[in-house]
TORKOL-4160 file (C-alpha; in steps of 0.2 Angstrom, whole numbers, padded with zeros to 4 digits, m for minus):
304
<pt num="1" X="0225" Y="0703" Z="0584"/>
<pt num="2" X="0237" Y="0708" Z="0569"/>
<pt num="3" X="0255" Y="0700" Z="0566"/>
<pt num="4" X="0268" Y="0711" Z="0567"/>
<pt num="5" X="0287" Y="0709" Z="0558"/>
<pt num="6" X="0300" Y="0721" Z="0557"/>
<pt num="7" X="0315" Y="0718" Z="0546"/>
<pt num="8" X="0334" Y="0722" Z="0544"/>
<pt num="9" X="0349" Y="0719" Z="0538"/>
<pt num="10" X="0355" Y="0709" Z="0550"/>
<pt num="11" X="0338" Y="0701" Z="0562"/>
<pt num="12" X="0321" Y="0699" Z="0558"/>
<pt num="13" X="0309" Y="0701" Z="0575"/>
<pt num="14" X="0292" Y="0697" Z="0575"/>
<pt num="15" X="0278" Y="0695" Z="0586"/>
<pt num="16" X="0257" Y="0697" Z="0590"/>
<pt num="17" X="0250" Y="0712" Z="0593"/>
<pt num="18" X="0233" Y="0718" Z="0599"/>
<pt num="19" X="0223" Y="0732" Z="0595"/>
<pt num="20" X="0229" Y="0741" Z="0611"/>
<pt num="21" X="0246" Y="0740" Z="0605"/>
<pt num="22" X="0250" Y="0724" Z="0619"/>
<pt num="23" X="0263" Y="0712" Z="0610"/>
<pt num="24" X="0265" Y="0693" Z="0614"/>
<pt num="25" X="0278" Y="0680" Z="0606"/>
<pt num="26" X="0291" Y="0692" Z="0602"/>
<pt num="27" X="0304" Y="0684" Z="0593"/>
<pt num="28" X="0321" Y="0689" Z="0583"/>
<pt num="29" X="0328" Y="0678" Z="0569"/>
<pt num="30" X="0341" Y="0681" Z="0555"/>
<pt num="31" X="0335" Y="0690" Z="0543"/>
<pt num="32" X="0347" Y="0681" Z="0529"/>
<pt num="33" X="0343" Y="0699" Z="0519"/>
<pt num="34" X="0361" Y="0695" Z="0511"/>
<pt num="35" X="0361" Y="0678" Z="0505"/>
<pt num="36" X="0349" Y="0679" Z="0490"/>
<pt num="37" X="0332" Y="0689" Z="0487"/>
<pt num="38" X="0321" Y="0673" Z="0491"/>
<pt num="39" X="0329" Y="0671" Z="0507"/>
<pt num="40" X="0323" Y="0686" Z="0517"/>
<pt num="41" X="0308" Y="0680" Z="0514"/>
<pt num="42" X="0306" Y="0664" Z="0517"/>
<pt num="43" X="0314" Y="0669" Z="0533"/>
<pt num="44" X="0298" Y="0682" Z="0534"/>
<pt num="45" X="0284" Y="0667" Z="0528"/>
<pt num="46" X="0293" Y="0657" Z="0543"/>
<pt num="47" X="0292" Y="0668" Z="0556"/>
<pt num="48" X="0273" Y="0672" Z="0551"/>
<pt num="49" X="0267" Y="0653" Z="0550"/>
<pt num="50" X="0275" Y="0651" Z="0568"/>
<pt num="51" X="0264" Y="0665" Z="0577"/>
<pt num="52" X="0247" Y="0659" Z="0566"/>
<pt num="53" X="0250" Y="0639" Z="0571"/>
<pt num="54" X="0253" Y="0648" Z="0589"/>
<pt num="55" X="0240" Y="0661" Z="0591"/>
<pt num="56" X="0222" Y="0659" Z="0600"/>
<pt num="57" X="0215" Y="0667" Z="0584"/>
<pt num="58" X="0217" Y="0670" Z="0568"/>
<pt num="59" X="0226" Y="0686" Z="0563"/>
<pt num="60" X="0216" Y="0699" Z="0554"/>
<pt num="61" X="0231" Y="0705" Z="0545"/>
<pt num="62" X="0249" Y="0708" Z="0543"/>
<pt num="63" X="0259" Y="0721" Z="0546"/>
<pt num="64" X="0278" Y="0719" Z="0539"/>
<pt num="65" X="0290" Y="0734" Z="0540"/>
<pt num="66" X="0305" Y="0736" Z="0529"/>
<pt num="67" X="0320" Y="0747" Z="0524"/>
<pt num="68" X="0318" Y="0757" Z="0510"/>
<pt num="69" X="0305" Y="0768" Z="0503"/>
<pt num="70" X="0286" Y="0755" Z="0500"/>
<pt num="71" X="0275" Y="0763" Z="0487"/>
<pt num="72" X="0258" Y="0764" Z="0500"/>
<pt num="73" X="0245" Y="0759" Z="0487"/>
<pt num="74" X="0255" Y="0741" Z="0482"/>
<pt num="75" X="0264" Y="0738" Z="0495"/>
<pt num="76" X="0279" Y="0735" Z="0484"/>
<pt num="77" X="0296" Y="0740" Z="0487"/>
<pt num="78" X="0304" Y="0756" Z="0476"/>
<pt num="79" X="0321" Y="0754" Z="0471"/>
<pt num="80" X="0333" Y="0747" Z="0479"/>
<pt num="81" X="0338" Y="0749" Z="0497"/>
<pt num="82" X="0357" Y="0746" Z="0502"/>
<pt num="83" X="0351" Y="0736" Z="0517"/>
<pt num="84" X="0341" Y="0725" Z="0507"/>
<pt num="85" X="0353" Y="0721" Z="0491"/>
<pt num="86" X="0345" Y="0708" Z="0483"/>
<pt num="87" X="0328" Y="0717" Z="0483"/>
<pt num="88" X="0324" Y="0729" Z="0468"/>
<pt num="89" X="0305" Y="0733" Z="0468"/>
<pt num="90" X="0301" Y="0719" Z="0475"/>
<pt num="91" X="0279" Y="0717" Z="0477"/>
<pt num="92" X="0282" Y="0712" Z="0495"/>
<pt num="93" X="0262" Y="0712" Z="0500"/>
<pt num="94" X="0257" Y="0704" Z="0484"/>
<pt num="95" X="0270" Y="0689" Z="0488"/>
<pt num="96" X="0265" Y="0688" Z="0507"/>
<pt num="97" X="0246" Y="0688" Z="0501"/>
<pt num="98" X="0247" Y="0675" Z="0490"/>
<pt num="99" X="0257" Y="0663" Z="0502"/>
<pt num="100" X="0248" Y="0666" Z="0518"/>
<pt num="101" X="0232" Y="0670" Z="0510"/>
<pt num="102" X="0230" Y="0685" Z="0524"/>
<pt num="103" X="0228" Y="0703" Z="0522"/>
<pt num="104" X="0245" Y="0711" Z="0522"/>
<pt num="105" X="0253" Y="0727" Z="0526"/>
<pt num="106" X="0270" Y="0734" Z="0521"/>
<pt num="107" X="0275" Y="0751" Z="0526"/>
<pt num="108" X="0294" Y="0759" Z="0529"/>
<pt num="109" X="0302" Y="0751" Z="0546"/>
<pt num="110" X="0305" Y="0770" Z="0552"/>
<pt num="111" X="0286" Y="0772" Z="0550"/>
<pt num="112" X="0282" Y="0757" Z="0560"/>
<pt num="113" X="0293" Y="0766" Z="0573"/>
<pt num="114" X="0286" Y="0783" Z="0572"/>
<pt num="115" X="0268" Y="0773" Z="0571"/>
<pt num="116" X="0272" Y="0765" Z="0588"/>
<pt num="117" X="0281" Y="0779" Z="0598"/>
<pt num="118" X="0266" Y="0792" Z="0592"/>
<pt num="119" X="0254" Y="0780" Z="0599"/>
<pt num="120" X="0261" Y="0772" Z="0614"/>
<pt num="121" X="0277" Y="0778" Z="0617"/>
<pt num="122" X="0288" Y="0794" Z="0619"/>
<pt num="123" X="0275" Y="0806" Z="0607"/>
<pt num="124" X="0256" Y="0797" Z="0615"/>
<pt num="125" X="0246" Y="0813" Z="0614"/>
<pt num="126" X="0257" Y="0823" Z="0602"/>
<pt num="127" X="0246" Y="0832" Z="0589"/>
<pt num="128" X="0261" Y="0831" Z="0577"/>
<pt num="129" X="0277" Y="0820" Z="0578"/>
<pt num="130" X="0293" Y="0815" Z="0570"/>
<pt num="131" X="0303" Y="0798" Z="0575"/>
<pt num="132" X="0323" Y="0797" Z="0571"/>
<pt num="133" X="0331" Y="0783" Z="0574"/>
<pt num="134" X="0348" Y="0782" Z="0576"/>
<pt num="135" X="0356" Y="0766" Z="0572"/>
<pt num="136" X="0367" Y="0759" Z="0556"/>
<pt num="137" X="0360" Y="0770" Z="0546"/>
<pt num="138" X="0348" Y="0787" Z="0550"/>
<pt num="139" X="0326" Y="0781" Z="0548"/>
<pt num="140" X="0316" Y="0794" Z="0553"/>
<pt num="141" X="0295" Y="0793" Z="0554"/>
<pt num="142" X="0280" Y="0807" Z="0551"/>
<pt num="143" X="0266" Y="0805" Z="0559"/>
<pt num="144" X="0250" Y="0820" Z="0559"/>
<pt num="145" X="0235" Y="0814" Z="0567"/>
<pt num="146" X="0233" Y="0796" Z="0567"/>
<pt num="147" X="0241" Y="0794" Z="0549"/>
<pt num="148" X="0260" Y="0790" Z="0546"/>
<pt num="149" X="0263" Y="0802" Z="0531"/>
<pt num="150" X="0269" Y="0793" Z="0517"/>
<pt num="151" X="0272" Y="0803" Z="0503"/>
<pt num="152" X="0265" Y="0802" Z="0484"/>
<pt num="153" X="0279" Y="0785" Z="0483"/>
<pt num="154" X="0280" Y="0779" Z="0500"/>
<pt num="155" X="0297" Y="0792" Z="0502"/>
<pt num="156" X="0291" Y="0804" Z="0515"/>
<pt num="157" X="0302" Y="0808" Z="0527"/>
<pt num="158" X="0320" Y="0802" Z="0523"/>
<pt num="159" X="0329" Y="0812" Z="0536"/>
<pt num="160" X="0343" Y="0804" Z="0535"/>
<pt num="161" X="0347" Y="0809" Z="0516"/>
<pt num="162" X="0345" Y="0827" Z="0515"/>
<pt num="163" X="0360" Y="0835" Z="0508"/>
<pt num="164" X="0369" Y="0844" Z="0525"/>
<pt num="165" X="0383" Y="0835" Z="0524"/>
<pt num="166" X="0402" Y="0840" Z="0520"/>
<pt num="167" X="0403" Y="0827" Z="0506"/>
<pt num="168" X="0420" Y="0822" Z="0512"/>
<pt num="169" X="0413" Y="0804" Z="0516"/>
<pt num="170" X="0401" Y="0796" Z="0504"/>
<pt num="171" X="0384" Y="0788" Z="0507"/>
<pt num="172" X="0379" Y="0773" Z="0497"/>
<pt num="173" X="0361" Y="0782" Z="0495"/>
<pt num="174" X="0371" Y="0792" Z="0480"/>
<pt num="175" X="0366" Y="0810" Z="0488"/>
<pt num="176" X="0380" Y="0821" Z="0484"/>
<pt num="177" X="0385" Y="0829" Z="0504"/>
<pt num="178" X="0372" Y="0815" Z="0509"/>
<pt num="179" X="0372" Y="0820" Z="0529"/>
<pt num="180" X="0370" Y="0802" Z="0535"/>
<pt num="181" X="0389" Y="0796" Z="0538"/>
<pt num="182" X="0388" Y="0809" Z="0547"/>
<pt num="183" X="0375" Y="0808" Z="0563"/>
<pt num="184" X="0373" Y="0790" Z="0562"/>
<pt num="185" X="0382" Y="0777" Z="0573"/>
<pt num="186" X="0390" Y="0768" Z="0559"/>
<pt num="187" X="0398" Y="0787" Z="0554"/>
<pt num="188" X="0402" Y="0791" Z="0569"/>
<pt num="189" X="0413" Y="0775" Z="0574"/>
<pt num="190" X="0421" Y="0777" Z="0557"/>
<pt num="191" X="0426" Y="0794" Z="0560"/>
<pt num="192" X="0432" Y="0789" Z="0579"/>
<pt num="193" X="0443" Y="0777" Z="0569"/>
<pt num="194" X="0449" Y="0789" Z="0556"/>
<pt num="195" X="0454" Y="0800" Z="0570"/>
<pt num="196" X="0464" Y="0787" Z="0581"/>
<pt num="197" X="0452" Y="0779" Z="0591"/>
<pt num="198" X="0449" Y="0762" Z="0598"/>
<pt num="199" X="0431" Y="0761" Z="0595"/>
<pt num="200" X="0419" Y="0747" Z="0591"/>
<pt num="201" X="0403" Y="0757" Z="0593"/>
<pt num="202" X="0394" Y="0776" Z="0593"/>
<pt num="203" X="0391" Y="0775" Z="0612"/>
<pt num="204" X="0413" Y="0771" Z="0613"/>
<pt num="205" X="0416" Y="0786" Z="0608"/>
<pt num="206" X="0403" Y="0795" Z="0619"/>
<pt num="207" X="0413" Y="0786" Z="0633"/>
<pt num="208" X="0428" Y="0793" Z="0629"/>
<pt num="209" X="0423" Y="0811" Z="0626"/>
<pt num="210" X="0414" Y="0807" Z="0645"/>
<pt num="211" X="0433" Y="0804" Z="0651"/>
<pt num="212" X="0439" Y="0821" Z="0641"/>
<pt num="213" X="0444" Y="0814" Z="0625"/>
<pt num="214" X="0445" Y="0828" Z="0614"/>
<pt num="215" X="0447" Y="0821" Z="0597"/>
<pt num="216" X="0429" Y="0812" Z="0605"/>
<pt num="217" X="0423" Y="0827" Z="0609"/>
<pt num="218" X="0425" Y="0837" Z="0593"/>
<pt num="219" X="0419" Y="0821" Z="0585"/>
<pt num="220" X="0402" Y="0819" Z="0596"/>
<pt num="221" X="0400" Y="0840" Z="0594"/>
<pt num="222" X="0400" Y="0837" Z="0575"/>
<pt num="223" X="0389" Y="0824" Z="0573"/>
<pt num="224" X="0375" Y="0831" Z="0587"/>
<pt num="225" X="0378" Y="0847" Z="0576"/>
<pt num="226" X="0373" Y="0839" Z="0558"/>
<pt num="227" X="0359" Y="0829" Z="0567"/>
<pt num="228" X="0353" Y="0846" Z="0574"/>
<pt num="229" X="0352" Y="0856" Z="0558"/>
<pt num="230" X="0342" Y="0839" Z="0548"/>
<pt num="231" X="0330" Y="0839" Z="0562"/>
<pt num="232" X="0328" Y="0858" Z="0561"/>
<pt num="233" X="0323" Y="0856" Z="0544"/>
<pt num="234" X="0312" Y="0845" Z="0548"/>
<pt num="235" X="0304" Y="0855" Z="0562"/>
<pt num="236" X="0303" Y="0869" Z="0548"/>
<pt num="237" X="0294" Y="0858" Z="0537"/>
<pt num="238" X="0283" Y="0851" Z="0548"/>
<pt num="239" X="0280" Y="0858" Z="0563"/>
<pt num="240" X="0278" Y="0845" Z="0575"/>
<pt num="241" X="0275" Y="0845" Z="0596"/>
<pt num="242" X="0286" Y="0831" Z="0597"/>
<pt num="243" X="0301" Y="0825" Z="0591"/>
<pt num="244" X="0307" Y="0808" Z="0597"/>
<pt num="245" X="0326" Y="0800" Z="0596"/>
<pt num="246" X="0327" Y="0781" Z="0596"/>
<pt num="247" X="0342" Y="0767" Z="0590"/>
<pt num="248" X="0355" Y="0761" Z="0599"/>
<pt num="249" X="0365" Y="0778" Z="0597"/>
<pt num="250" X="0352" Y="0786" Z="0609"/>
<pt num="251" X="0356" Y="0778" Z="0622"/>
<pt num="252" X="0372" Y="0790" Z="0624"/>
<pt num="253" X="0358" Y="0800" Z="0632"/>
<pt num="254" X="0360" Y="0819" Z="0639"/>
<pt num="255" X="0378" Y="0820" Z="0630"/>
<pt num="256" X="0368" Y="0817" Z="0614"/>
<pt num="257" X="0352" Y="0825" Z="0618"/>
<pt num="258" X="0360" Y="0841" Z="0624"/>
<pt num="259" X="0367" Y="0844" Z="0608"/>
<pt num="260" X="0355" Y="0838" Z="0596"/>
<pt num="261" X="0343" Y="0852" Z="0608"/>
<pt num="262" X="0355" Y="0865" Z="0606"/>
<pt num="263" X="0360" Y="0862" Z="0585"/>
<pt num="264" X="0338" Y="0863" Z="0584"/>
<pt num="265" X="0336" Y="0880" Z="0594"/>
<pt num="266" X="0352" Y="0887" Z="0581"/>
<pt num="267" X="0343" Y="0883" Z="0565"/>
<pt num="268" X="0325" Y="0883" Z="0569"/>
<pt num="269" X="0312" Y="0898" Z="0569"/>
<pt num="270" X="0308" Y="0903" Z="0585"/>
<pt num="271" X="0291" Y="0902" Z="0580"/>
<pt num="272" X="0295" Y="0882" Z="0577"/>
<pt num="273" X="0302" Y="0878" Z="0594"/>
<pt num="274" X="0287" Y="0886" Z="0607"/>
<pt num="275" X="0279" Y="0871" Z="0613"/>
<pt num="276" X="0295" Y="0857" Z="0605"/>
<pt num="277" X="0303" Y="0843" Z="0614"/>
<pt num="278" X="0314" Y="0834" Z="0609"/>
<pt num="279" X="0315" Y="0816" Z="0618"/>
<pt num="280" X="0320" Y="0798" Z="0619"/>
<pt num="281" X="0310" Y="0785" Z="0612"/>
<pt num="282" X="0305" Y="0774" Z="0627"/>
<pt num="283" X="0298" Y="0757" Z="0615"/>
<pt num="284" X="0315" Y="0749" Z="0611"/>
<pt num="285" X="0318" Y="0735" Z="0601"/>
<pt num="286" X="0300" Y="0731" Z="0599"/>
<pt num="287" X="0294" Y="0747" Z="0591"/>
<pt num="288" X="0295" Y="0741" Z="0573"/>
<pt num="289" X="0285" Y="0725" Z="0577"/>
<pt num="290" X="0270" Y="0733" Z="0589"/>
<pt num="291" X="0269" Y="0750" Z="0574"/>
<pt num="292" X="0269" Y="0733" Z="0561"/>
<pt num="293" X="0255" Y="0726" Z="0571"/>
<pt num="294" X="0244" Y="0742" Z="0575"/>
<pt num="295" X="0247" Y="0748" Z="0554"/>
<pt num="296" X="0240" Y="0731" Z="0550"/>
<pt num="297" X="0225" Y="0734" Z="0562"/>
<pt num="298" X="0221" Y="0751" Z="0556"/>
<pt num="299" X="0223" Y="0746" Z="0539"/>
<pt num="300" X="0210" Y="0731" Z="0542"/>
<pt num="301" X="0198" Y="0745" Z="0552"/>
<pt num="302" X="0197" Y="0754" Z="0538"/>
<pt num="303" X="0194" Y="0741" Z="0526"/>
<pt num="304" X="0179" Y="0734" Z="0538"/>
């Protein structure tokens, strides 16, 4: 049994989680990720004491994902992350080690995603796959084998970053024509709003275009557009069997999916798309925690 913790912006989930993947105690709490850079983490020392006092056994590690790019050999964040803002290479294992005195783990939250869906969820039995999630922001997850592919810096597989943008709407990552504002949720309700709308979320504005909105319409054809040609370079890149959506955005279902399948097949080889599909995620909320978990375990395999 591993521990398990995802962190955000906003909430911080948690739970236990066995070799097979099976989670108990799940459990969200603020994150306090913008209060101050001690904060976030006595939120995350919290959460972890809770589930050990709790647990039947001890956990043999601890798997924390994160936003923003983790060097994999330390375990420490690189940079800064606009989610985090306090944070700026902050040695996040080294810390949790010293104060727990456990094993820990610290990997991208997009790769604890991509970790979980290849191994239980949407991709289980994929050869090759690549998670997106759609939320805030745009995370996205590699994952060739049984290994999440990290990168030389822990960097790999920034999706949400590459520079097929227009550039009329800037991204705080500092990418010039960064494409992310626009094929996230967070892009798309402040380009509803721009254009009129009364919209509070991503899915509001699928909801509209649904009744025949066209300024909806246009919007949702732009943004399945931009998400198509990223993931086509991807699936360039990579070649993978599966390609899994996930976030709150993909809920929008078919309306999204059928654009985001017709974008790929414009700007992908043909070569690239025998044998592709594109499809939900199926894990949810709990994804980050349960890939958290099984990283940990793997981790803890390998070590003996």
């Amino acid at each position: 049994m591993t521990i398990g913790l995802d962190l955000g912006g906003t909430d911080l989930k948690s739970g236990r989680v066995a070799s097979d993947g099976t989670l108990e105690g799940f459990a969200r709490a603020p994150s306090r990720a913008a209060e101050s850079a001690g904060a976030p983490l006595e939120a995350i020392l919290a959460s972890a004491r809770a589930l050990i006092e709790k647990g039947r056994e001890a956990p043999r590690a601890i798997g924390l994902g994160t936003p923003g790019a983790v060097d994999p050999m330390s375990g420490a964040q690189v940079g800064r992350t606009p989610h985090l803002p306090h944070w700026c290479d902050e040695p996040l294992a080294a810390r949790l080690r010293d104060a727990l005195g456990l094993d820990v783990v610290v990997d991208n939250d997009a790769n604890c995603h991509a970790y979980a869906e290849h191994r239980l969820g949407a991709a289980r039995d994929a050869r090759v796959s690549i998670t997106v999630t759609l939320g805030t922001g745009v995370g996205s997850g590699i994952v060739i084998g049984d290994d999440v592919v990290r990168g030389a810096f822990g960097g790999a597989g920034e999706l949400g970053h590459v520079a097929l943008g227009s550039g009329e709407v800037a991204c705080a990552c500092g990418v010039d024509h960064c494409a992310e504002p626009e094929m996230s949720a967070s892009g798309l309700v402040r380009a509803g709003r721009a254009a009129g709308l009364e919209v509070s979320s991503g899915v509001d504005v699928f909801a509209l275009a649904a009744r025949g909105d066209r300024k909806a319409i246009a919007l949702i054809d732009r943004m399945g557009d931009r998400l198509g040609a990223a993931i086509a370079a991807a699936v360039g890149i990579v070649n993978p069997d599966v390609v899994v959506i996930g976030g709150g955005l993909a809920q929008a279902g078919e309306p999204l999916f059928s654009r985001v399948r017709a974008a790929v097949e414009r700007y992908t080889l043909p070569s690239h798309l025998r044998g592709l599909r594109i499809t939900p995620a199926v894990l949810g909320e709990r994804a980050g925690v349960i890939g958290a978990g099984l990283l940990a375990d793997q981790a803890a395999s390998a070590r003996g």
